[in-house]
C-alpha angles and dihedrals in degrees: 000000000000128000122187119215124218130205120194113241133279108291103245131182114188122175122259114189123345109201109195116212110262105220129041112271084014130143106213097104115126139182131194120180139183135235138211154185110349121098113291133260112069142188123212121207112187124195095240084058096258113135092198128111094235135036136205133171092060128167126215099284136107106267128205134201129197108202109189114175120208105277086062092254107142140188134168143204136188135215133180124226119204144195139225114250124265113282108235107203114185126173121251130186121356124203120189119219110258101218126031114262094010120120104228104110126092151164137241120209136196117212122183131183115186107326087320122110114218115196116221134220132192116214110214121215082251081054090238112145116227129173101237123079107241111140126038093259104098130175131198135200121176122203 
């Protein structure tokens, strides 16, 4: 008499989707993963103490996860969530209204991110673009 033995296969985590913050000191960092072979079902134990499988509201940091099945069998992975540069606004050129009460000053702003330059527009109530700054609504575009 003869009797096989079978074994589950070999515990996996991959990554799923990383999401980066999107501004600089954010949270909005998230991270989904996937998991294979082993015997289901399965914990999480994440460095940052959640026991999902995915995790959202991330700040820039690395990030591990420990997945054991049920079995105990374990096996981890990092990943590293980042974060966009801080944003240096200086003011440029200012020109003064020429008359009171008329709308014809403005002022030009430099934004920087990194070593790139982002050019700014600001978008009127009429949605024109213009290139000074005048009202709160600012756009930026890097190249």
């Amino acid at each position: 008499m003869s009797q096989l033995i079978t074994q589950p296969g070999t515990l996996s985590v991959t990554i799923g989707t990383v999401t980066n913050t999107t501004c600089n000191g954010g949270n909005t960092g998230a991270i989904a993963i996937n998991v294979s072979g082993g015997t289901q079902p399965y914990t999480y134990g994440w460095s940052n103490g959640a026991n999902t499988q995915n995790i959202t509201n991330l700040s820039a940091l690395t990030y591990t996860v420990t997945v054991t099945d049920s079995s105990g069998c374990t096996t981890t992975l990092s990943q590293l969530i980042t974060q966009p540069g801080t944003l240096n606004v200086t003011i440029g050129t200012v020109t003064n209204t020429t008359c009171n009460g008329a709308s014809t000053g403005a002022i030009a702003i430099n934004v920087r991110r990194y070593a790139t330059i982002h050019f700014c527009m600001e978008q009127w109530s009429n949605h024109t673009k213009h290139n000074k700054f005048i009202s709160s609504y600012v756009y930026c575009y890097g190249y």
